[in-house]
PyMOL Python script that loads the backbone (N, CA, C, O; Angstrom):
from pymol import cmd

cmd.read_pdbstr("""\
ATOM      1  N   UNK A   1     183.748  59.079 128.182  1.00  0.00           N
ATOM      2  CA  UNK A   1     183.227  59.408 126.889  1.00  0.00           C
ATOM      3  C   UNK A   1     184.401  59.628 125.938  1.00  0.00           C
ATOM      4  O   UNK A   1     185.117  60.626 126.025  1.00  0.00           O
ATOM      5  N   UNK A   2     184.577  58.670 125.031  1.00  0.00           N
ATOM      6  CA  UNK A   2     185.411  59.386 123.739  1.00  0.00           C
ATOM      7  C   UNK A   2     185.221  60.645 123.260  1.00  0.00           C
ATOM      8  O   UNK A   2     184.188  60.976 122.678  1.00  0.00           O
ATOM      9  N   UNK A   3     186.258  61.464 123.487  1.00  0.00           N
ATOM     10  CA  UNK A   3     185.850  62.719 122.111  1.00  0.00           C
ATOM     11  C   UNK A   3     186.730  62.325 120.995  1.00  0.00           C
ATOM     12  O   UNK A   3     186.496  63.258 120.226  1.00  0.00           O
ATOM     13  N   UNK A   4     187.505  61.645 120.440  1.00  0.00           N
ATOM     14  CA  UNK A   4     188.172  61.285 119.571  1.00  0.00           C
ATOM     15  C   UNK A   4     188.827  60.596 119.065  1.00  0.00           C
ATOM     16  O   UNK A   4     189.980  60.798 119.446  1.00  0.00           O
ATOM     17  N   UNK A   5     188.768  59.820 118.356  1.00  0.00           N
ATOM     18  CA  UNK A   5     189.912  58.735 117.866  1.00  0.00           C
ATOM     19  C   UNK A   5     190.020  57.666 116.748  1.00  0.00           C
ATOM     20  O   UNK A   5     189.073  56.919 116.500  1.00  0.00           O
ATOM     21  N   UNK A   6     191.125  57.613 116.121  1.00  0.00           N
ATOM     22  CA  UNK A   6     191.611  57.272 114.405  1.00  0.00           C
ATOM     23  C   UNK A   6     192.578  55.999 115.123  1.00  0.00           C
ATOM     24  O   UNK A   6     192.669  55.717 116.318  1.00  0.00           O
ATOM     25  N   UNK A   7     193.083  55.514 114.237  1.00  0.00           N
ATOM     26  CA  UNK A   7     193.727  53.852 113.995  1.00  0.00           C
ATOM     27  C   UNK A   7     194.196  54.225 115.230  1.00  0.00           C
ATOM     28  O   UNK A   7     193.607  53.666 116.156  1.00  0.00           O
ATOM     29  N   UNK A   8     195.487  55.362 115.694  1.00  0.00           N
ATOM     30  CA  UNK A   8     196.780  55.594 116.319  1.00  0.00           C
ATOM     31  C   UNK A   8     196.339  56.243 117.866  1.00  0.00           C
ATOM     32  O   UNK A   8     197.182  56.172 118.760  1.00  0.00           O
ATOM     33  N   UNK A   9     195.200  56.781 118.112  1.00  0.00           N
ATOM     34  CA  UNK A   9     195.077  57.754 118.898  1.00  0.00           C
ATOM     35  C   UNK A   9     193.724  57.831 119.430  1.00  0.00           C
ATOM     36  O   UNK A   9     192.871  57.812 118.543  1.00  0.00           O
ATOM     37  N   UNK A  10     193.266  57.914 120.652  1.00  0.00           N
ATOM     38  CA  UNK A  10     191.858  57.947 121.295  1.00  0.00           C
ATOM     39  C   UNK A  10     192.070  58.618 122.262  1.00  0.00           C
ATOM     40  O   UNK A  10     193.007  58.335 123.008  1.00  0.00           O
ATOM     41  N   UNK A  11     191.241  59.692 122.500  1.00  0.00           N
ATOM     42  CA  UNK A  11     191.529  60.912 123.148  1.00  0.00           C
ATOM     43  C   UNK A  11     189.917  60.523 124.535  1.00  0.00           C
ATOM     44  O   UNK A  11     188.839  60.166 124.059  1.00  0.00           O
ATOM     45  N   UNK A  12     190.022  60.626 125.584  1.00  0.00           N
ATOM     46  CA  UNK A  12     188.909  60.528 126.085  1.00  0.00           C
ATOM     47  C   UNK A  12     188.693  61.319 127.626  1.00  0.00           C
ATOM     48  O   UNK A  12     189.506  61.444 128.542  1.00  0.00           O
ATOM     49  N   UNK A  13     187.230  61.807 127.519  1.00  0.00           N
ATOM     50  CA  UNK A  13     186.681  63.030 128.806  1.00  0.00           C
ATOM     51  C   UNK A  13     186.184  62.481 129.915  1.00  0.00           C
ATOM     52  O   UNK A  13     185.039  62.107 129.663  1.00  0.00           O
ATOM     53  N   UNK A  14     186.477  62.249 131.014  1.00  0.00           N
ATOM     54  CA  UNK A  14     186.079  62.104 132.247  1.00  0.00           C
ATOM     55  C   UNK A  14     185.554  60.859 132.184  1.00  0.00           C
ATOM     56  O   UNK A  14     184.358  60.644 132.383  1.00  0.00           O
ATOM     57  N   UNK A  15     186.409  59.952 131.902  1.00  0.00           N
ATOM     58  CA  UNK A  15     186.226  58.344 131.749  1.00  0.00           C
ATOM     59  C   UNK A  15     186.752  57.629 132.789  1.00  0.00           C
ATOM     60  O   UNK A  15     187.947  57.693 133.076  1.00  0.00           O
ATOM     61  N   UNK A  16     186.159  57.122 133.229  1.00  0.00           N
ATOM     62  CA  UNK A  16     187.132  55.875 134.496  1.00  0.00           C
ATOM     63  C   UNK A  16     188.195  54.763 134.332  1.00  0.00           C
ATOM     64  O   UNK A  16     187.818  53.638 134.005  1.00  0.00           O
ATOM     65  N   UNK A  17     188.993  54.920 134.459  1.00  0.00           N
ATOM     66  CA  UNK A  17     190.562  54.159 133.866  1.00  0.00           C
ATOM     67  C   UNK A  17     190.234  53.051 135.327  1.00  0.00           C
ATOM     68  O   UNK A  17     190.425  53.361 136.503  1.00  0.00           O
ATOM     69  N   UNK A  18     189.881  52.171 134.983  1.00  0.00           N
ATOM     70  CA  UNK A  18     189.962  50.653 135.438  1.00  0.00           C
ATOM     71  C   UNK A  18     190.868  50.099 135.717  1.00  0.00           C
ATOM     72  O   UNK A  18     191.471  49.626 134.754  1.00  0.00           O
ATOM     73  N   UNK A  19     191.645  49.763 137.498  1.00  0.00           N
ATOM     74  CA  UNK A  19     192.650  49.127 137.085  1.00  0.00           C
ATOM     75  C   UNK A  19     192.202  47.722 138.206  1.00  0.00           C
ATOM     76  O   UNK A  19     191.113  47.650 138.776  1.00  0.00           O
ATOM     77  N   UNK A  20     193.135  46.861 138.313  1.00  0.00           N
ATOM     78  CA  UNK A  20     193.295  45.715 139.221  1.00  0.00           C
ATOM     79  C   UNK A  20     193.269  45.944 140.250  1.00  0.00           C
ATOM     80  O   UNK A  20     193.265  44.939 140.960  1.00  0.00           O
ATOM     81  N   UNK A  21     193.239  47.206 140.946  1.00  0.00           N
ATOM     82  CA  UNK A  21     193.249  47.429 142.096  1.00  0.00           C
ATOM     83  C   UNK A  21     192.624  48.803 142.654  1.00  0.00           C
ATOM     84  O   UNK A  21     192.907  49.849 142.070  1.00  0.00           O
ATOM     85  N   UNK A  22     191.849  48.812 143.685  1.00  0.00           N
ATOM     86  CA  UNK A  22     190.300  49.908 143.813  1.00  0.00           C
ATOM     87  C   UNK A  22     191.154  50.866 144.235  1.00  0.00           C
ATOM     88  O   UNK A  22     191.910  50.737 145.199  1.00  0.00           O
ATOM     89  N   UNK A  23     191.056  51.881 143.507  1.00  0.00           N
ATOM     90  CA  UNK A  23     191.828  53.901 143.675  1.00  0.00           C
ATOM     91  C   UNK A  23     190.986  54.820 143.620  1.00  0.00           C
ATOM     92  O   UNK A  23     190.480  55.256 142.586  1.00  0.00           O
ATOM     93  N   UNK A  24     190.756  55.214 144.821  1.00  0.00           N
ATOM     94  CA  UNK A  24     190.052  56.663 145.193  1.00  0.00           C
ATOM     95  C   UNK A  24     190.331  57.724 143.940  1.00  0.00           C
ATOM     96  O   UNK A  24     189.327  58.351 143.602  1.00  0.00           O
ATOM     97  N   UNK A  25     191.355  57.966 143.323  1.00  0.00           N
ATOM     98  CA  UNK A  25     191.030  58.836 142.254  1.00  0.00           C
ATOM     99  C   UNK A  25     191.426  58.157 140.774  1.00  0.00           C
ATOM    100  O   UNK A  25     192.543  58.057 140.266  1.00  0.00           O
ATOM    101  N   UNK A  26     190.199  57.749 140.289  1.00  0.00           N
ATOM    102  CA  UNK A  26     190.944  56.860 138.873  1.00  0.00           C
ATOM    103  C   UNK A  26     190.353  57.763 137.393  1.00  0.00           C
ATOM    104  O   UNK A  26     190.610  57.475 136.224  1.00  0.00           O
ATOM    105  N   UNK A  27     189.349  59.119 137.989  1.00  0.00           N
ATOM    106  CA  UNK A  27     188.395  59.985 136.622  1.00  0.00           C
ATOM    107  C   UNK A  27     189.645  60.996 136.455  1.00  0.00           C
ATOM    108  O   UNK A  27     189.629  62.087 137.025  1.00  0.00           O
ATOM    109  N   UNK A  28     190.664  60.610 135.695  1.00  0.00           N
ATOM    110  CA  UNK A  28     191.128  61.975 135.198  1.00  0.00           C
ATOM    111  C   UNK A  28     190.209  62.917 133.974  1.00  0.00           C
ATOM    112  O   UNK A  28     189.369  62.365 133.264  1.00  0.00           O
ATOM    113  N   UNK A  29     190.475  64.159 133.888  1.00  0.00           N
ATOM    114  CA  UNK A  29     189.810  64.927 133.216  1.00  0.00           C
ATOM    115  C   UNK A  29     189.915  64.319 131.984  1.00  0.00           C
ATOM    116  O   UNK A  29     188.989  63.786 131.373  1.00  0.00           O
ATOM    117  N   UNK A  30     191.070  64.412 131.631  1.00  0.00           N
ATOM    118  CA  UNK A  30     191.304  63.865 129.831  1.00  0.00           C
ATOM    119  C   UNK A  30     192.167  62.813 129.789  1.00  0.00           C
ATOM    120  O   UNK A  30     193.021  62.985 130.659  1.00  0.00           O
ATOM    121  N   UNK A  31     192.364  61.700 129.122  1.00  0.00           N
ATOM    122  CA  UNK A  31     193.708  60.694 128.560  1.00  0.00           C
ATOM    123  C   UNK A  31     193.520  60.494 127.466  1.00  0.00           C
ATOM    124  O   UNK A  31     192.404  60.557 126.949  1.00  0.00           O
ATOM    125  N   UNK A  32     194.964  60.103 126.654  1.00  0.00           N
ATOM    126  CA  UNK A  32     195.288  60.268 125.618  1.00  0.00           C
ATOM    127  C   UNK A  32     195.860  59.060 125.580  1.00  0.00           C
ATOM    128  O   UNK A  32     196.738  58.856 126.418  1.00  0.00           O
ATOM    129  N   UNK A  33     195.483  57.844 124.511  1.00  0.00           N
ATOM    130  CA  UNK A  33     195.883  56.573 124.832  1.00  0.00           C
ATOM    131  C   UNK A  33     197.180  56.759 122.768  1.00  0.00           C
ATOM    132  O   UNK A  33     196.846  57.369 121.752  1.00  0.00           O
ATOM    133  N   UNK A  34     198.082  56.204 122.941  1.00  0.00           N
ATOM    134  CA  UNK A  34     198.824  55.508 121.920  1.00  0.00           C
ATOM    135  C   UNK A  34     198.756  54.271 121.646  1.00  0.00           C
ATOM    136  O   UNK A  34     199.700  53.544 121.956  1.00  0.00           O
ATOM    137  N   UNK A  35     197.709  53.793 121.052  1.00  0.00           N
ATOM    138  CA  UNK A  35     197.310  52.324 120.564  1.00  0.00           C
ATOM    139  C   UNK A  35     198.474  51.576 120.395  1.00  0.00           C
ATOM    140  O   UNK A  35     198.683  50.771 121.302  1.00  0.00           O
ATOM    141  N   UNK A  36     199.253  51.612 119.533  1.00  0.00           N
ATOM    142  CA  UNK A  36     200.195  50.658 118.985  1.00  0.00           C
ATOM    143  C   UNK A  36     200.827  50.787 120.080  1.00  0.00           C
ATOM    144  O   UNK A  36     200.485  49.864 120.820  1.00  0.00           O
ATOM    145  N   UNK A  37     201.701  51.567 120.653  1.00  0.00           N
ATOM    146  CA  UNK A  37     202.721  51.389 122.017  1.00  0.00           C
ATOM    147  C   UNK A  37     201.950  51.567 123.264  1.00  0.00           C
ATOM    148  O   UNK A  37     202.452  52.230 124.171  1.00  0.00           O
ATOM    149  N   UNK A  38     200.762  51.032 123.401  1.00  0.00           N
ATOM    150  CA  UNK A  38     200.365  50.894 124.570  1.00  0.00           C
ATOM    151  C   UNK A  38     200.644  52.096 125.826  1.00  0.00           C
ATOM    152  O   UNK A  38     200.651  51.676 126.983  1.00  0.00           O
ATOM    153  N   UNK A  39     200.813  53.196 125.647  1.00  0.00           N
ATOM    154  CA  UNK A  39     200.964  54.342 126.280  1.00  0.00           C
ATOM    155  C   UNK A  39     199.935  55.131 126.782  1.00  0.00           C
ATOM    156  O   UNK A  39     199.070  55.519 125.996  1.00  0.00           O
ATOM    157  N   UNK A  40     199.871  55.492 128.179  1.00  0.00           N
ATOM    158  CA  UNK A  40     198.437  56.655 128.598  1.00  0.00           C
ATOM    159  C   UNK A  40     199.331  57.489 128.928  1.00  0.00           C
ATOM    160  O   UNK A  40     200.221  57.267 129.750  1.00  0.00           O
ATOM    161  N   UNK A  41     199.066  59.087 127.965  1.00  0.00           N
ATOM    162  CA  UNK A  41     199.105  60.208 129.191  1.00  0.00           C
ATOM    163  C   UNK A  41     197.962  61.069 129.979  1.00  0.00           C
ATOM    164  O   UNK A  41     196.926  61.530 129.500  1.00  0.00           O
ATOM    165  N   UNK A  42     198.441  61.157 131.325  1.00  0.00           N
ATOM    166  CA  UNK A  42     196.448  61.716 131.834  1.00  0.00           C
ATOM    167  C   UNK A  42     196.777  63.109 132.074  1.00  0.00           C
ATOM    168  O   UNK A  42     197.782  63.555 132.628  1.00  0.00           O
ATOM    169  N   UNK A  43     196.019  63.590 131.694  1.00  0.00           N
ATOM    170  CA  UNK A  43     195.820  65.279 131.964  1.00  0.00           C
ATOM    171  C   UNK A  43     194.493  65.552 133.078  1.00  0.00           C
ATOM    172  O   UNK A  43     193.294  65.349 132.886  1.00  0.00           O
ATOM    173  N   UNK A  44     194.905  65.866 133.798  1.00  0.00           N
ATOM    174  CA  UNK A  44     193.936  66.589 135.263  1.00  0.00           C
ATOM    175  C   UNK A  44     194.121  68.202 135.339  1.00  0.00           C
ATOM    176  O   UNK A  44     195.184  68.767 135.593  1.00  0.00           O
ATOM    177  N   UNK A  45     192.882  68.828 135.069  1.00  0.00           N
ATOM    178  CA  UNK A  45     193.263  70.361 134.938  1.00  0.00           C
ATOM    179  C   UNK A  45     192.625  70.930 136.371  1.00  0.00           C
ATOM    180  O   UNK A  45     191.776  70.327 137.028  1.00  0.00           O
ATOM    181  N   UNK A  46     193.149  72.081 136.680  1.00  0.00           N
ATOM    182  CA  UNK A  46     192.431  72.833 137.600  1.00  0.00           C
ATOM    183  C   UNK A  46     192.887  74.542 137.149  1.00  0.00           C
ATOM    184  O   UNK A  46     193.825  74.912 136.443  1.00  0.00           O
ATOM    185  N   UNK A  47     191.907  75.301 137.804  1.00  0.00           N
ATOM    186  CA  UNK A  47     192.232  76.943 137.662  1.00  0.00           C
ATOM    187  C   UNK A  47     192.296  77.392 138.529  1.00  0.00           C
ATOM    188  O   UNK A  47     191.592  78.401 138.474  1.00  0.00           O
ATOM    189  N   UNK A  48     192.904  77.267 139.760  1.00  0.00           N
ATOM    190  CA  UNK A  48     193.601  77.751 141.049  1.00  0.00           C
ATOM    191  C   UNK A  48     193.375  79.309 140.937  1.00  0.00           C
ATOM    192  O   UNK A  48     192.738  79.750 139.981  1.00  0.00           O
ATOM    193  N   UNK A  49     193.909  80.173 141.936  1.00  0.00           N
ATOM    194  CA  UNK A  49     194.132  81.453 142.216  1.00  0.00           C
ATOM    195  C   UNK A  49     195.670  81.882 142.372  1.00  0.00           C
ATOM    196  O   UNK A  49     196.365  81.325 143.222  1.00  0.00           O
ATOM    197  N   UNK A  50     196.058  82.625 141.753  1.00  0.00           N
ATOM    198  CA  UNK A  50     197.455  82.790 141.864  1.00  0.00           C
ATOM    199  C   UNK A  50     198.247  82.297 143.227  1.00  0.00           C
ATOM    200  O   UNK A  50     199.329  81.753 143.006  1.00  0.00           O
ATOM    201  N   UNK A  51     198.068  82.351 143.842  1.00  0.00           N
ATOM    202  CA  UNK A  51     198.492  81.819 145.556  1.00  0.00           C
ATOM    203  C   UNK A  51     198.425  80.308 145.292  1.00  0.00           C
ATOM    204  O   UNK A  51     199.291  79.461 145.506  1.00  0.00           O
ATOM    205  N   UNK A  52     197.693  80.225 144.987  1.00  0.00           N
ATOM    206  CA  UNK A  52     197.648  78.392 145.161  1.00  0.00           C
ATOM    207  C   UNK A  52     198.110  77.356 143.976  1.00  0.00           C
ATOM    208  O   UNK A  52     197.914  76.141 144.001  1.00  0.00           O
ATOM    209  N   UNK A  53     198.746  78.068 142.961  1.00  0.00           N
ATOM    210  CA  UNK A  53     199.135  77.357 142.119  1.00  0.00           C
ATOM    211  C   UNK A  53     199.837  75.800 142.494  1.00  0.00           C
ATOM    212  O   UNK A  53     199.440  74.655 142.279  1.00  0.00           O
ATOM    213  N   UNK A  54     201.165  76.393 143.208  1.00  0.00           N
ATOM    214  CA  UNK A  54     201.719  75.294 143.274  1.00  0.00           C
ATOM    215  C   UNK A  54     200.943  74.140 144.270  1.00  0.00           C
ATOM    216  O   UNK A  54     200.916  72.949 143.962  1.00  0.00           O
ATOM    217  N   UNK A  55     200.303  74.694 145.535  1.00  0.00           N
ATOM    218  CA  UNK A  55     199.874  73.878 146.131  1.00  0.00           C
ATOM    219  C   UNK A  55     198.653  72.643 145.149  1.00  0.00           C
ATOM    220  O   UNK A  55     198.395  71.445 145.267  1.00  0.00           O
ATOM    221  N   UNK A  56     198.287  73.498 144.430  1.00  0.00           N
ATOM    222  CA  UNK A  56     197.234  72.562 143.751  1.00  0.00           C
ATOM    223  C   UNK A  56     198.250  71.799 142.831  1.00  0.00           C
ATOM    224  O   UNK A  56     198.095  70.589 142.991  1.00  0.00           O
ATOM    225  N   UNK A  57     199.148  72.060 142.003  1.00  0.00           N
ATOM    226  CA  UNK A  57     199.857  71.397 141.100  1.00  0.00           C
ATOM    227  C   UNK A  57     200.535  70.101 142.008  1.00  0.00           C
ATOM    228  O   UNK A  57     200.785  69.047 141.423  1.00  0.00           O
ATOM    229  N   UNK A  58     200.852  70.271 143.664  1.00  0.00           N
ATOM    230  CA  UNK A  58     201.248  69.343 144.139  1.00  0.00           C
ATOM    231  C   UNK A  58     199.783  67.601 144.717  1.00  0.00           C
ATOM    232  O   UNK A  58     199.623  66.385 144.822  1.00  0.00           O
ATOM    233  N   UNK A  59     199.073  69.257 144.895  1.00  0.00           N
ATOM    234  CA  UNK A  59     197.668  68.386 144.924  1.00  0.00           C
ATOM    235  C   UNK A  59     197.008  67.189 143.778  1.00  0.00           C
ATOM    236  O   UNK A  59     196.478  66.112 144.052  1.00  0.00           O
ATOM    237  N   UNK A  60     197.247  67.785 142.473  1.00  0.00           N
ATOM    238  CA  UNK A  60     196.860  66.577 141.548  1.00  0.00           C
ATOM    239  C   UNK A  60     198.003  65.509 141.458  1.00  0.00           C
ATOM    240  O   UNK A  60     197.953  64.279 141.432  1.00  0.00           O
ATOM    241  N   UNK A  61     199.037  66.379 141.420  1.00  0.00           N
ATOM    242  CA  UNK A  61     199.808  65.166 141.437  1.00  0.00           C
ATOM    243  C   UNK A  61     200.162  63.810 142.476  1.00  0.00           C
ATOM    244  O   UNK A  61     200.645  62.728 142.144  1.00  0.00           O
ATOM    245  N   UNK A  62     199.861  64.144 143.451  1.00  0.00           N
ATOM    246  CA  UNK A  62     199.754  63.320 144.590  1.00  0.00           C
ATOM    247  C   UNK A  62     198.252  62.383 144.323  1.00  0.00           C
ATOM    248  O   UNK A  62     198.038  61.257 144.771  1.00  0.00           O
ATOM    249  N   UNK A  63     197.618  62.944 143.742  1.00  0.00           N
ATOM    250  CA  UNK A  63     196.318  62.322 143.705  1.00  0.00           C
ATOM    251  C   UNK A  63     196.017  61.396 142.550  1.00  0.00           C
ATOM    252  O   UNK A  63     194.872  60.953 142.465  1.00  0.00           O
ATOM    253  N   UNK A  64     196.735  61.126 141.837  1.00  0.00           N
ATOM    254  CA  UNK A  64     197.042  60.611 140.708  1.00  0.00           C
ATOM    255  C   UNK A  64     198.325  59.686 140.129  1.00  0.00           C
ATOM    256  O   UNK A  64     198.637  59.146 139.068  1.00  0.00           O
ATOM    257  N   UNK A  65     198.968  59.865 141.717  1.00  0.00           N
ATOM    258  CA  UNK A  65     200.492  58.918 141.499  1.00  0.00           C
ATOM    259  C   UNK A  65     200.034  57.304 141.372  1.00  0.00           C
ATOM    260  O   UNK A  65     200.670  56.471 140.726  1.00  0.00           O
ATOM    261  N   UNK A  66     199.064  57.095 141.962  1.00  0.00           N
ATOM    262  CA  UNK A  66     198.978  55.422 142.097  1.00  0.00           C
ATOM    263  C   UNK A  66     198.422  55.486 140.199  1.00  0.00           C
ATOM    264  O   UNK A  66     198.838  54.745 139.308  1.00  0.00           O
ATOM    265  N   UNK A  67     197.701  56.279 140.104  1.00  0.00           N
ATOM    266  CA  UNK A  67     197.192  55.789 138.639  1.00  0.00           C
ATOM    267  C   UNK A  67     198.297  56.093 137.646  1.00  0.00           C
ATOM    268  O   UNK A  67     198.978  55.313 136.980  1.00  0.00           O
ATOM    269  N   UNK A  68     198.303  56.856 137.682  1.00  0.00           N
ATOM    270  CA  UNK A  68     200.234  56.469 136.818  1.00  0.00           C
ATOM    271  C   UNK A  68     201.297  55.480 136.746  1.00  0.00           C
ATOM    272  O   UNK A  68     202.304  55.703 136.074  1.00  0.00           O
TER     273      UNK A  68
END
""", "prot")
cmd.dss("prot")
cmd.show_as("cartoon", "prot")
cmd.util.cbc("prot")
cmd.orient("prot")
């Protein structure tokens, strides 16, 4: 779902990023596309418990390396 976007910028919520090749995790929470330079950044949030911060911070990121 788009929540936003002008000439430069399209902001979008729990959308499926499509690629050439089938990835178990491709719904990041939010991406932020730069039209003209062809750029995605993906944002994946979570609210862990103090103890588990890092483990989860290692957790999305591992889960999200192929889509990057």
């Amino acid at each position: 779902m788009t929540v936003a976007e002008n000439g430069d910028i399209k902001i979008t919520w729990d959308t499926t990023v499509y690629m050439d090749k089938s990835l178990n995790y491709n719904q990041p929470d939010f991406t932020l596309v730069r039209k003209n330079i062809q750029e995605w950044t993906i944002f994946d949030t979570a609210v862990p418990a103090d103890k588990k911060i890092i483990n989860t911070k290692k957790e999305k990121a591992d889960r999200y390396q192929d889509l990057a």
